[in-house]
C-alpha distance (Angstrom), angle and dihedral (degrees) to the residues before:
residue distance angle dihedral
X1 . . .
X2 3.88 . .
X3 3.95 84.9 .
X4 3.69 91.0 59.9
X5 4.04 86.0 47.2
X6 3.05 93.5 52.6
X7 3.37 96.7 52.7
X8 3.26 97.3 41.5
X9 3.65 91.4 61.5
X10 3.80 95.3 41.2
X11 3.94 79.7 67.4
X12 3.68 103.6 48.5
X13 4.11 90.3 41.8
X14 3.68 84.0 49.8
X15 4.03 91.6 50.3
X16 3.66 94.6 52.1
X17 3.59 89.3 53.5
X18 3.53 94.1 50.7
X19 3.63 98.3 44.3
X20 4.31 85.3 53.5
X21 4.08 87.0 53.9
X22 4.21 94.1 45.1
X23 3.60 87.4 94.4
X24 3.54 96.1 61.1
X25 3.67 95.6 49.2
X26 4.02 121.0 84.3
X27 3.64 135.0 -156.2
X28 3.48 93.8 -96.8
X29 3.82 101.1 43.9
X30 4.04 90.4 43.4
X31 3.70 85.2 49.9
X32 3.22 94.5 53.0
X33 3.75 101.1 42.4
X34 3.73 89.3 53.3
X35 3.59 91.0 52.0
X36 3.87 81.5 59.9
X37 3.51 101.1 43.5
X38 4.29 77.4 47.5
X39 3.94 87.5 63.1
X40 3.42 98.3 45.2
X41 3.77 97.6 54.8
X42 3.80 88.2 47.4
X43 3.46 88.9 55.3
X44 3.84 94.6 45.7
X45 3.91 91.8 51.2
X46 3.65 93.8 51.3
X47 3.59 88.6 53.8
X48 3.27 103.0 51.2
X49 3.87 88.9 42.4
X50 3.48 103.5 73.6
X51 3.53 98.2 49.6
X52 3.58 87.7 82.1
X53 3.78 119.6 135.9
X54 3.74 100.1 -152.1
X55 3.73 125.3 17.2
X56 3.75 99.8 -156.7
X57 3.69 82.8 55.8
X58 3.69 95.2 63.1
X59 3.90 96.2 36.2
X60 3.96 85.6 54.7
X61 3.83 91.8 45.3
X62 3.75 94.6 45.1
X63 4.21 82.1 51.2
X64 3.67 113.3 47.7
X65 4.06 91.4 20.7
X66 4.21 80.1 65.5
X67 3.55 89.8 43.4
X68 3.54 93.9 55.0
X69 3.70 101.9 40.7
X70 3.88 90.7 49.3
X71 4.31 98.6 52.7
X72 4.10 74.5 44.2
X73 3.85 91.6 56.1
X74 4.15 82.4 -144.0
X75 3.91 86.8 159.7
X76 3.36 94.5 44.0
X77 3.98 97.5 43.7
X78 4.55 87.9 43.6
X79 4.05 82.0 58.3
X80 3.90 97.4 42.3
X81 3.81 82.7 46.7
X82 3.81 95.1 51.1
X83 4.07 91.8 48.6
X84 3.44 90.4 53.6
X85 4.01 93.0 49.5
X86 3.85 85.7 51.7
X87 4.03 92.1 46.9
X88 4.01 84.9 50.5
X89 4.08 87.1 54.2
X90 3.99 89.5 48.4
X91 3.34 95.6 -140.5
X92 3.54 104.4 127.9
X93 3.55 96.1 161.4
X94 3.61 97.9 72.5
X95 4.22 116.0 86.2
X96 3.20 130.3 -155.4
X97 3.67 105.1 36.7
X98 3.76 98.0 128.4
X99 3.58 87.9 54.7
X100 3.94 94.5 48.6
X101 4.28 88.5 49.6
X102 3.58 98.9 50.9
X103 3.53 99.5 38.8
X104 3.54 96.6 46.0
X105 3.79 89.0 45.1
X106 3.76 96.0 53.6
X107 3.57 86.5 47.0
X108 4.23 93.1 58.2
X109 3.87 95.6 34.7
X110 3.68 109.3 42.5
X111 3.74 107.1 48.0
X112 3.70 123.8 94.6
X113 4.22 91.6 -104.6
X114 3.65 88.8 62.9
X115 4.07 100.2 48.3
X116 4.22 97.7 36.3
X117 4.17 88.0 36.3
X118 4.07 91.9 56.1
X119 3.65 92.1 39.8
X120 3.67 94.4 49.6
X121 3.93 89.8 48.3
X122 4.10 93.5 42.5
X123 4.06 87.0 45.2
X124 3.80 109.6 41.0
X125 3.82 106.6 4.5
X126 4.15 88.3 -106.6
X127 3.93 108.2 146.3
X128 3.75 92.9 167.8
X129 3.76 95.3 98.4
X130 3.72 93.8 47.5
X131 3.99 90.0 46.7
X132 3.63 90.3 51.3
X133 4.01 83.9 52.6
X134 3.79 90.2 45.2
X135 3.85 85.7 60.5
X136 3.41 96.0 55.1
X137 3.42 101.4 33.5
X138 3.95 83.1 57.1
X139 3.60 95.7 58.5
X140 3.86 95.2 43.5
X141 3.71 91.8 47.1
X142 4.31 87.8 64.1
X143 3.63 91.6 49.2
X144 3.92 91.2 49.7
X145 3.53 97.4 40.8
X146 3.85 90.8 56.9
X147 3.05 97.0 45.6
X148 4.05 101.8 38.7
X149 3.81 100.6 17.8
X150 4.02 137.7 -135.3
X151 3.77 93.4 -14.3
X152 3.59 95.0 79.5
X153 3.81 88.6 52.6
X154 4.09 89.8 55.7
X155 3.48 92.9 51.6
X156 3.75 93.3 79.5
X157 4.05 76.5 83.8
X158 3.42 105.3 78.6
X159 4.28 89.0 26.3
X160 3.73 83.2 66.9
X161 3.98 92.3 47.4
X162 3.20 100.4 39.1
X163 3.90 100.4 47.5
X164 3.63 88.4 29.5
X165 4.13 90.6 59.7
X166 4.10 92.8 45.7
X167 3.96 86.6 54.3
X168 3.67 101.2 49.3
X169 4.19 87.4 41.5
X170 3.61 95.5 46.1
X171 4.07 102.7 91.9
X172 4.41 84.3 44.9
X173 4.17 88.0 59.4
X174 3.60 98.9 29.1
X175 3.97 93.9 105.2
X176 4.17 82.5 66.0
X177 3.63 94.7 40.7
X178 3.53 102.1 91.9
X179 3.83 121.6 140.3
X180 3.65 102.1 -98.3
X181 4.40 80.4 56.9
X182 3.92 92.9 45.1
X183 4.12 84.6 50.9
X184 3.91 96.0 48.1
X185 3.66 95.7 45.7
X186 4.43 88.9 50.6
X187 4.06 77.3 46.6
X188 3.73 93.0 54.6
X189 4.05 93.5 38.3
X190 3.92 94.9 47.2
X191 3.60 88.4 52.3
X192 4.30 93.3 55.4
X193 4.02 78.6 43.3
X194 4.15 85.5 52.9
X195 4.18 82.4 52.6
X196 3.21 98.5 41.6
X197 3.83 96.4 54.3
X198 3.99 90.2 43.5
X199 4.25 85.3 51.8
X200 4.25 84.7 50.9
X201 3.86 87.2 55.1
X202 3.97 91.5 40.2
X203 3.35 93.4 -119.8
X204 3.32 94.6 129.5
X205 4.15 141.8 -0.9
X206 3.84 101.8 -137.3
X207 3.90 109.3 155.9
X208 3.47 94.8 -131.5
X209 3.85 93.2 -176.1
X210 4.26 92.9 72.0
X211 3.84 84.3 59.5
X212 3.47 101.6 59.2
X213 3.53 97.0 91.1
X214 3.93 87.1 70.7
X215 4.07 85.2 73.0
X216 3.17 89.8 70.5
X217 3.96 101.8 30.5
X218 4.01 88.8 62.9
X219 3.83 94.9 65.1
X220 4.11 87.0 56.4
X221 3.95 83.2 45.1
X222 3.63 93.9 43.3
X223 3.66 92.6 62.9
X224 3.80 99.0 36.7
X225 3.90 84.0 61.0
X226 3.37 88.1 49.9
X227 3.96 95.7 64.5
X228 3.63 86.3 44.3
X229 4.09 113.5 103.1
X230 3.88 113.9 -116.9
């Protein structure tokens, strides 16, 4: 766990920061600095992608994982939970805070960093992964802040959860956790990251959060294709 606090507070420290430096920032430089931070993520996700074991595994993953996460509402329920953060703070005045949390949330729990970094830490006591990701998360977490605001900084919340709940599980689902699993679940992660960088752009309006589930889904799938003759 003291990965996952560590990160956690990398992200919050790196908020506040941001959220100090938003006045500096205008329209058309936080425009374009998201657009960059856009590109990145895109290129990230694509990455990851294709080191997918099985390709099956991610197309099923990707299916019922969106299936799942939509008769859930989980998109729906991660923006009702971000209003009512930002009705807590009493700062009505400020828009765009649901935006800020999810986004920046997807952005720290979906990637490969956050899945093979909490596993690591939950399976062998190795936080080094995880404090690499605190280190970048950090720096990204000032840019977003400025340019987004104090949802980024909140979104240490579920970070801390979510990596926090893959650690403490990781010696119950180890049996399943075999490489080819670890590689299908970064496949089906990058590709919400790919999503998530085309929704920055405004490409597209996928809501990434209702296919979540599929991270999890591949490493079930993973295996299944295992069993499977080639």
């Amino acid at each position: 766990m003291l990965g996952t606090i560590v990160n956690a507070a990398a992200i919050a420290a790196g908020g506040l920061i941001g959220l100090l430096l938003k006045k500096g920032f205008s329209k058309k430089i936080a425009d374009a600095v998201m657009a960059g931070i856009a590109l990145c993520v895109l290129y990230i996700g694509i990455d990851g992608a294709l080191k997918g074991k099985y390709l099956l595994a991610a197309i099923l993953s990707i299916v019922t994982g969106g299936i799942a996460g939509t008769l859930l509402d989980l998109d729906g329920r991660f923006k009702r939970l971000g209003d009512r953060i930002e009705a807590r703070r009493k700062r009505g005045a400020e828009t765009g805070f649901s935006n800020a949390f999810v986004t920046a949330s997807l952005l720290y729990c979906v990637g490969a960093m956050a899945i093979l970094g909490a596993l690591s830490g939950g399976l062998r006591g190795d936080h080094s992964i995880l404090y690499t990701k605190s280190l970048l998360d950090f720096i990204s977490a000032i840019v977003l802040a400025a340019t987004l605001g104090a949802g980024v900084a909140f979104s240490a919340i579920p970070v801390f959860l979510y990596q926090g709940l893959i650690a403490l599980l990781a010696q119950f689902v180890a049996p399943v956790l075999n490489d080819a699993a670890v590689a299908d679940m970064t496949c089906v992660g990058s590709l919400l990251l790919i999503a998530l960088g085309l929704n920055m752009l405004g490409v597209t309006k996928v809501k990434i959060m209702n296919y979540v589930p599929g991270i999890f889904f591949a490493a079930g799938f993973s295996a299944l294709m295992a069993l499977l003759p080639v």
